[in-house]
C-alpha positions in Angstrom: -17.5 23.6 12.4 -13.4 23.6 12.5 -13.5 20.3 11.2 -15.8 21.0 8.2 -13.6 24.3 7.3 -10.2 22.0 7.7 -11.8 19.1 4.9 -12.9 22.3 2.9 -9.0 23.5 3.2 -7.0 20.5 3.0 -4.2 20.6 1.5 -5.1 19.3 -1.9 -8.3 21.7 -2.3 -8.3 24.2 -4.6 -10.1 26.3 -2.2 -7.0 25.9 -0.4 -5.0 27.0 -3.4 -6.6 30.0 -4.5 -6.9 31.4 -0.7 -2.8 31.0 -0.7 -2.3 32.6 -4.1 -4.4 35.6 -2.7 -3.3 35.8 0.2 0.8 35.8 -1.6 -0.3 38.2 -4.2 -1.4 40.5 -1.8 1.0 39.6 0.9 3.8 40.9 -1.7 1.8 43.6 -3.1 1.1 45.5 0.4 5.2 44.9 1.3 6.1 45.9 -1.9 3.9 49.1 -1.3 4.8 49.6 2.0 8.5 49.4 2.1 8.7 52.0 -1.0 6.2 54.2 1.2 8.0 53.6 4.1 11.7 54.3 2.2 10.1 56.9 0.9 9.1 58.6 3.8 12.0 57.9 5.8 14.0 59.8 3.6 12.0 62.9 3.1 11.6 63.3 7.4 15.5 63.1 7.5 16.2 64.9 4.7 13.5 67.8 5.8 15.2 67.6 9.4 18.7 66.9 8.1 18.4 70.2 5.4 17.0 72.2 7.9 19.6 71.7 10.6 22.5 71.8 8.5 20.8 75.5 6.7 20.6 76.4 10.4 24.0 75.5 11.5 25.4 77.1 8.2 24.1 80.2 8.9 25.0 79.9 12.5 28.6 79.6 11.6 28.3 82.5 9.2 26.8 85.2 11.5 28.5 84.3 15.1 31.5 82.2 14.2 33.1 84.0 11.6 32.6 87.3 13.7 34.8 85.8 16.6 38.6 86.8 16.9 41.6 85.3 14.7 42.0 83.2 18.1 39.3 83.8 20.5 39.2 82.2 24.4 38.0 79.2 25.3 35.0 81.3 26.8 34.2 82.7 23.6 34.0 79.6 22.0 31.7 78.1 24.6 29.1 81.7 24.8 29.0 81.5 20.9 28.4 77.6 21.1 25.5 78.3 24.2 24.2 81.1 21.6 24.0 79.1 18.7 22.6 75.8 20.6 19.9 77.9 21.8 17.7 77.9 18.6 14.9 76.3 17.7 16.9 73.9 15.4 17.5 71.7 18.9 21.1 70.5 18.5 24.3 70.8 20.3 27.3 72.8 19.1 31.1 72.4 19.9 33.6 74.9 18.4 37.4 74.2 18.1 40.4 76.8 18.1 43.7 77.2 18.8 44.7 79.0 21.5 48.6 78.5 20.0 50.0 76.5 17.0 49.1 73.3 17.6 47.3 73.6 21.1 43.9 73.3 20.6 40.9 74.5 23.0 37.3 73.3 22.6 33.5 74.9 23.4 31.1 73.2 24.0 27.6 74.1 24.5 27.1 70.9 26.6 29.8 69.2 27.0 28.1 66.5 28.7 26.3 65.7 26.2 28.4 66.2 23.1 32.0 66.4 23.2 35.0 65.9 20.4 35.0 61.9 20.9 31.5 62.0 19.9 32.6 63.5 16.6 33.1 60.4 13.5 37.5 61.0 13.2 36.6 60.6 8.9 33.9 63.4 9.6 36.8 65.6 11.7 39.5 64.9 8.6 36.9 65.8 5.9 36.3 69.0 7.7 40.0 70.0 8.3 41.2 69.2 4.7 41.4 72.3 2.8 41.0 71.9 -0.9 42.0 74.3 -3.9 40.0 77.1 -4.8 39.0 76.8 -8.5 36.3 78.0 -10.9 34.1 74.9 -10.3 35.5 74.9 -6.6 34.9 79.1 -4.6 35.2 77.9 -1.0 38.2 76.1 0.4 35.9 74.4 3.3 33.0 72.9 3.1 29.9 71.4 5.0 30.0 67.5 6.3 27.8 65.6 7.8 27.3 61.9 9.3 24.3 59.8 10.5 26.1 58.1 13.6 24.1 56.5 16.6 25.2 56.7 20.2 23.1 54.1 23.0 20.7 53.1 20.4 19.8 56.5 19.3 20.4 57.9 16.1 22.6 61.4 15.6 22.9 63.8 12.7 26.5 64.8 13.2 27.7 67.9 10.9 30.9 69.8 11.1 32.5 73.1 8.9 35.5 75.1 9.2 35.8 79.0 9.2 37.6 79.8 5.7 41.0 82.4 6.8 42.1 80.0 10.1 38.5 80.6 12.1 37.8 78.1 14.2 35.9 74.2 13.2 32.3 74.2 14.0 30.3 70.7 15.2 26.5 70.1 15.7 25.1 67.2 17.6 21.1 66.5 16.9 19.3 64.0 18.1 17.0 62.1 15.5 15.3 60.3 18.3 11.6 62.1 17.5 12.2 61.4 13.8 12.8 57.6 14.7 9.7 57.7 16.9 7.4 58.9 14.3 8.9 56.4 11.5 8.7 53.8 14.0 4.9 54.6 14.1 4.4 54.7 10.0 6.4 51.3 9.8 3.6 49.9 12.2 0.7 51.7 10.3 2.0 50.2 7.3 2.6 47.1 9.2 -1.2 47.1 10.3 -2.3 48.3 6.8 -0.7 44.9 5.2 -2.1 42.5 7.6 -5.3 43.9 7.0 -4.6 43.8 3.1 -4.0 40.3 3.6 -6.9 39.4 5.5 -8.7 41.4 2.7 -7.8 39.4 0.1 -8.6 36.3 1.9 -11.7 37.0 2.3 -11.9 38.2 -1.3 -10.4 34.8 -2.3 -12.8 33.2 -0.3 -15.6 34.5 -2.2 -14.1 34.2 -5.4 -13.3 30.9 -4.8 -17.1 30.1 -3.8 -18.1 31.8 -6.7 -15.5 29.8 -9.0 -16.1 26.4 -7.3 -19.5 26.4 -7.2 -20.0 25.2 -10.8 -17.0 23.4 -9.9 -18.3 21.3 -7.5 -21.7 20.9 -9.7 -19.9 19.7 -12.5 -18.2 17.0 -9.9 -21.4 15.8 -8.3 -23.3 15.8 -12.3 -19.7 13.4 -13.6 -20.2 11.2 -10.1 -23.8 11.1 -10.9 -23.2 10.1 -14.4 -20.7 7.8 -13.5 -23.3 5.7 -11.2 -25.7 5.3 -14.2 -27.3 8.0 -14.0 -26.9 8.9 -17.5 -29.6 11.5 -17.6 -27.9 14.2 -15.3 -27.8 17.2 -17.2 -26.6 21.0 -15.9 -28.4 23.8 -16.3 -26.2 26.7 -18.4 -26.2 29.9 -16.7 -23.9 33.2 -17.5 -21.2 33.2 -21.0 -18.1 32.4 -19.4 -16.0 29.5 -19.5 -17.7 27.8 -16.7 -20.8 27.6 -18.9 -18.8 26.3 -21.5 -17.9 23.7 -20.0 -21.1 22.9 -18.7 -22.5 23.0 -22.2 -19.4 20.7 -23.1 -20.7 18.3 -19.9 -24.3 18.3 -21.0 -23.2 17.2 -24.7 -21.1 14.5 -23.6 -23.6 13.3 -21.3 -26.4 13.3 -24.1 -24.0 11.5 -26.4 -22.8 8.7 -23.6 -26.6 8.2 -22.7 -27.2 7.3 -26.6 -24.4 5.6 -27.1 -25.4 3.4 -23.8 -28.7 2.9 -25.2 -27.9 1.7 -28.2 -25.0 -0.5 -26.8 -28.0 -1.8 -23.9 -30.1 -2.0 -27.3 -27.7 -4.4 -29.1 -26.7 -6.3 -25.9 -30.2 -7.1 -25.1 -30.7 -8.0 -29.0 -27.5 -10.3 -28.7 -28.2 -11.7 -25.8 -32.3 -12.6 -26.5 -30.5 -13.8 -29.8 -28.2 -16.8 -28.0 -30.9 -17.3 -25.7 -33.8 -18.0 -28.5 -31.0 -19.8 -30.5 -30.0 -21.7 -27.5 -33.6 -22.7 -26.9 -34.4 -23.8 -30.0 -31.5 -26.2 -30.6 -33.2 -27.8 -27.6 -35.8 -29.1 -29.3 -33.9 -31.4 -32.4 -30.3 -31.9 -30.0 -33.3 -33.7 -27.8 -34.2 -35.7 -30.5 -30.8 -36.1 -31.7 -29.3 -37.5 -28.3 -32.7 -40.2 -28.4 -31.1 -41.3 -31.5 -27.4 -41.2 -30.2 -28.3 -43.7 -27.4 -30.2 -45.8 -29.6 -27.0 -46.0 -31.5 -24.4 -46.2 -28.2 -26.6 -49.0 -27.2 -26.0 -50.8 -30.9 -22.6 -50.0 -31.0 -21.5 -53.5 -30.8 -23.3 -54.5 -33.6 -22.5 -52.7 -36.4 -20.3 -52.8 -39.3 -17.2 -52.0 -38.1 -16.3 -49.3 -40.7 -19.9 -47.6 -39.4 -18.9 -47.9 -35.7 -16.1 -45.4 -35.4 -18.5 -42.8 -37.6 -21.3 -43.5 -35.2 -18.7 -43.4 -32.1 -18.0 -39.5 -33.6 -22.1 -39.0 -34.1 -22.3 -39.7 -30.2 -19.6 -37.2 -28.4 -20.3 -34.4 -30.8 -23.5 -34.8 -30.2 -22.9 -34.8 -26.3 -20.7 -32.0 -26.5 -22.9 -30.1 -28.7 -25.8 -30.6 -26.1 -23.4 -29.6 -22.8 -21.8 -26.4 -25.5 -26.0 -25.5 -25.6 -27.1 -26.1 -21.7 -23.8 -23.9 -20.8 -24.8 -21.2 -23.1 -28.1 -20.9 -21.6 -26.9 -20.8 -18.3 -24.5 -17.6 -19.2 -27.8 -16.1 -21.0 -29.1 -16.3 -17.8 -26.1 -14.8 -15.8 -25.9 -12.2 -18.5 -29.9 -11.7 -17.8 -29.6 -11.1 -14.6 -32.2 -14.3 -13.9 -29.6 -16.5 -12.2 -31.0 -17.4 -8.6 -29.8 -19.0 -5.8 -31.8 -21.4 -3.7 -30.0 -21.9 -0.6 -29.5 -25.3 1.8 -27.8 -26.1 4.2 -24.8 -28.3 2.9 -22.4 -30.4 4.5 -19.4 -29.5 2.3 -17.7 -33.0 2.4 -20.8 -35.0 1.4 -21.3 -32.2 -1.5 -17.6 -33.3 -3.0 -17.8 -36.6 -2.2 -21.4 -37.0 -4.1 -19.9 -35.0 -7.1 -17.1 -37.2 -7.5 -18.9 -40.6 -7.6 -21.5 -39.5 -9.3 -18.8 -38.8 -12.3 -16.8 -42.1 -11.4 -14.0 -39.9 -10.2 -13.3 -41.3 -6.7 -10.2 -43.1 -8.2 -8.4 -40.2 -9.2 -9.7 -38.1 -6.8 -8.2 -37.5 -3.2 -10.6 -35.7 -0.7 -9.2 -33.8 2.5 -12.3 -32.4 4.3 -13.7 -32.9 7.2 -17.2 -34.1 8.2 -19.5 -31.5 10.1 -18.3 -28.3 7.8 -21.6 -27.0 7.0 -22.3 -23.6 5.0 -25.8 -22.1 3.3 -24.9 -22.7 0.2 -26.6 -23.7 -3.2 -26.0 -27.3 -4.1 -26.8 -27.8 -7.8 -24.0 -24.3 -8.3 -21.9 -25.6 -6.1 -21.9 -28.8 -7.8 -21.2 -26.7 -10.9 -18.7 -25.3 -9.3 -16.5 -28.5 -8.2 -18.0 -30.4 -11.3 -16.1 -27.4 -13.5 -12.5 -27.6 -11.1 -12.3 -30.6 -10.4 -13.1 -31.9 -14.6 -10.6 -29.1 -15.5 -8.0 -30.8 -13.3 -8.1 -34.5 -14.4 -8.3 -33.1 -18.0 -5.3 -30.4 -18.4 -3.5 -32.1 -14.9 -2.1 -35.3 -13.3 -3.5 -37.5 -11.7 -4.5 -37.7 -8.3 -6.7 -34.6 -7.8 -6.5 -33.6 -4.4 -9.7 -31.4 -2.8 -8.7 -29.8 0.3 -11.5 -28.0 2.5 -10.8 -25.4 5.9 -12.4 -22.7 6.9 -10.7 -19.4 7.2 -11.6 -16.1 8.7 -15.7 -16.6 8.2 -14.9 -18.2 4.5 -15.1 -21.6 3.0 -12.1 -22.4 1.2 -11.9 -25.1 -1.3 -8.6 -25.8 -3.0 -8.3 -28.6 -6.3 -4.9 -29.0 -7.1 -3.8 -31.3 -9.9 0.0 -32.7 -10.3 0.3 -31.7 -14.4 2.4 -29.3 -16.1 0.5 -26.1 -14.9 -0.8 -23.4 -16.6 1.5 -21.1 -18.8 2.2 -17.4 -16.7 0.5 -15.7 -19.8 -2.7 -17.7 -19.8 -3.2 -17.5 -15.9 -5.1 -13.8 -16.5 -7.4 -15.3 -19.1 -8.1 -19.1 -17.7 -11.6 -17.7 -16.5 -12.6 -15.9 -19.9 -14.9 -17.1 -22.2 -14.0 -19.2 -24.9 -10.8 -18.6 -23.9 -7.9 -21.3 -25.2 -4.7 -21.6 -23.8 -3.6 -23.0 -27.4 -4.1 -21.4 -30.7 -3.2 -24.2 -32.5 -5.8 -26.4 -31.0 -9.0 -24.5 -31.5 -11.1 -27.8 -31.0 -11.3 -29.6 -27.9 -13.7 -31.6 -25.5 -15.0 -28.6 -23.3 -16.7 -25.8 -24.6 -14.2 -23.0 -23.3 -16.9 -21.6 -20.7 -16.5 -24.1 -18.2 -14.7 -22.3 -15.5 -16.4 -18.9 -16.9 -19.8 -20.6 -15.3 -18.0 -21.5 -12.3 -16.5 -18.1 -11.6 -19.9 -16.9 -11.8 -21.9 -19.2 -9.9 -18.8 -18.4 -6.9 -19.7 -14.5 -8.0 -23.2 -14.8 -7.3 -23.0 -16.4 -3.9 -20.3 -13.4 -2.6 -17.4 -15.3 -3.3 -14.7 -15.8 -5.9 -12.0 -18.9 -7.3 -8.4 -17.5 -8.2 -6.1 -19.8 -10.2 -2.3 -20.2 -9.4 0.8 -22.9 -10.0 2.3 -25.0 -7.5 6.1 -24.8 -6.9 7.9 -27.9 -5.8 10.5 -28.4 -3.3 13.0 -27.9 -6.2 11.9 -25.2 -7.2 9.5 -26.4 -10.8 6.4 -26.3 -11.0 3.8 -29.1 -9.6 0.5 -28.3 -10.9 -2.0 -25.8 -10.8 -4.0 -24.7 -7.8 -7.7 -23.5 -8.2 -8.9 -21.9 -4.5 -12.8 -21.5 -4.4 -14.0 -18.8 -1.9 -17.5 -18.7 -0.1 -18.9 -17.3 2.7 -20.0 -19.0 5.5 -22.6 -16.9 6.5 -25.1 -16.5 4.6 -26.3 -13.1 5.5 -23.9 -11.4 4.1 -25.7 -12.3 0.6 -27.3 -9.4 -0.2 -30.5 -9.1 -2.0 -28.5 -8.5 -5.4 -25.0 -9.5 -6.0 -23.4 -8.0 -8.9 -21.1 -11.0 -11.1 -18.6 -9.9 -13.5 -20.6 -10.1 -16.6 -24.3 -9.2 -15.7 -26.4 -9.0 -12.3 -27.6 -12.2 -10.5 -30.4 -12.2 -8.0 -30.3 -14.4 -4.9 -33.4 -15.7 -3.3 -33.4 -17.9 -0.3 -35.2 -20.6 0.2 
């Protein structure tokens, strides 16, 4: 279950995403919040406790401190600071005098627990300074205070002097209950934001849900449509842009599915169209090539100014009859009709029966061993090494080499030739159809679909031919390389292999 909530989080989700934003939004809302409500707070308990001990003090001073002699005892000062410590205000009080110029006595209420050295020196100096009375300015002495902390406990520390020479008045209070109860709202607050952040998770979780949902159905309808299934449609619920969309899915869907049709529509047209045409040139080229050998076979005995016409009459009409039977056989790839019927074929006796059956075996060198035997068919495998090996004496140099190993579970045939090579710009394209590697010489022997038919008869039995140029030991190049790819195993055909231009059946034998 931890597994399927991690793939529905990864990283790159925009489950993922949305959950974060939430959670950050809220996350710097409830902080936000809370440290103005905790600021806030903070400074109204220590102003309340700071006012009201300071009022308190003030007062204190005022109706006991001011009442006391021009120079009273050290025992006064310490009964007037026990009297005014006694309160309900809950700090401690030290009084200073002078007992003579310039010898000072203290009174403490506690002096163990606050004397003078607990007493800020800037707070003692503002206290002492006496400052001119003005309009703006009635009282010559005025009340101080200082937030100071002693042993990791915070103290409000205030101090006034008695205006005429009276003695200098301190208070000690503790703020250690006013920390305690701040220390509880900053972990309320604390508790209030986590659970604002789990909160909005949730909430993110359900609006993500709720946003990914068509989401996700739009996803599935586009990998749907993308398989072929080009009738997927969504059904449009709610106003919103999510339904937009949808409607904007359905209408591209309904206008790919007619667009496909009527590209199927003229495919199959074109298609029935070279295959009818094809056919039917069958018919006179038969009656044409009866004629043609009639004429080869009297070549020698006509009028010399007919024989080279009769010479031209002959390979046209040859190369118009292979240009048909290899159109055909695409119509068939393209069809989807293509079959294979499968033998068991010694791979060396295959080559070596192609070559001498086209009086090749001059020009032809054959590394293979005996005993290399594949399920393969033999008439497109003929094709196949027919196509290559053709291809090489033609655009090559002589001798043709055919190479056959086996390699990881795989047939490999290589036909290299020792000509120029083929140009690095016509390498992507030397399997094309009617492709030619000259512009300039439109008209040749082949048809331009020769190695296009053996591509696809390698396609259709799960394997493939990739073309390439050899490099010498200097460093030019020594040829061109054609590598033909099949299986050795023959059950890893499947029932329908898919070729590059159409879908070709295989059936065994």
């Amino acid at each position: 279950m931890s597994r399927g909530i991690l793939a529905r989080l990864r990283l790159s989700s925009l489950r993922l995403r949305l959950v974060v934003v939430f959670a950050l939004v809220a996350l710097t809302a409830a902080v936000a919040a809370s440290g103005i409500a905790y600021w806030l707070n903070r400074e109204a308990v220590l102003t309340r406790t700071q006012d009201g001990a300071l009022n308190d003090f003030r007062q204190e001073m005022q109706n006991r401190v001011a009442t006391l002699p021009l120079r009273p005892g050290q025992d006064d000062l310490r009964r007037t600071a026990e009297q005014m410590a006694s309160g309900s205000a809950g700090y401690q009080v030290l009084l200073l005098g002078e007992r003579d110029e310039g010898k000072p006595i203290v009174g403490a209420s506690d002096p163990d627990d606050f004397t003078l050295a607990d007493v800020p020196r800037p707070l003692r100096d503002a206290v002492d300074t006496r400052r001119p009375v003005t309009d703006a300015n009635p009282y010559p002495y005025h009340l101080f205070w200082q937030r100071t902390e002693r042993g990791g406990t915070p103290y409000l520390v205030g101090g006034v002097r008695i205006d005429g020479g009276g003695p200098a008045g301190y208070m000690f209070k503790s703020l250690a209950a006013e920390k305690a109860d701040l220390n509880s709202l900053a972990w309320s607050l604390g508790i209030a934001t986590a659970l604002a952040v789990a909160g909005s998770v949730l909430l993110a979780q359900v609006a993500a849900t709720t946003v990914l949902r068509p989401v996700h159905r739009l996803g599935e309808a586009a990998r749907q449509l993308g398989e072929g299934k080009l009738d997927t449609r969504l059904r449009v619920t709610g106003a919103d842009e999510l339904a937009d969309l949808t409607r904007t899915f359905n209408g591209a869907a309904e206008s790919l599915q007619k667009k496909v049709a009527d590209m199927s529509a003229r495919e199959e047209s074109s298609r029935r169209f070279v295959a009818d045409m094809s056919h039917e040139l069958r018919t006179p080229l038969t009656a044409l090539t009866a004629v043609t050998e009639v004429l080869e076979d009297e070549q020698d005995s006509l009028d010399p100014m007919i024989a080279p016409a009769v010479a031209l009459v002959v390979s046209e009409t040859r190369r118009l009859n292979d240009l048909v039977e290899n159109l055909m056989e695409v119509t068939r790839f393209d069809a989807g009709t293509a079959r294979l019927v499968l033998d068991e074929v010694d791979i060396a006796d295959q080559i070596t029966a192609c070559v001498d059956a086209r009086a090749w075996l001059d020009a032809v060198e054959l590394d293979a061993e005996r005993g290399i035997v594949a399920p393969l068919d033999p008439r497109r495998l003929d094709v196949i090494l027919a196509n290559l090996i053709g291809n090489a004496l033609k655009h090559g140099g002589s001798p043709v080499r055919v190479s056959v190993r086996t390699e990881d579970g795989e047939l490999v045939i290589a036909v290299r030739d020792h000509g120029p090579g083929i140009p690095e710009e016509v390498l992507p394209h030397v399997f094309d159809r009617f492709y030619k590697a000259s512009a300039s010489r439109p008209r040749s022997e082949g048809s331009g679909l020769g190695l296009s038919i053996a591509m696809e008869n390698a396609l259709i039995h799960g394997g493939s031919i990739t073309a390439s140029n050899s490099v010498g030991e200097d460093g030019e190049v020594d040829g061109a390389v054609f590598v033909l790819r099949l299986p050795l195993d023959a059950s890893g055909i499947t029932s329908e292999v898919r070729t590059r231009s159409g879908r070709g059946e295989v059936e065994e034998a």
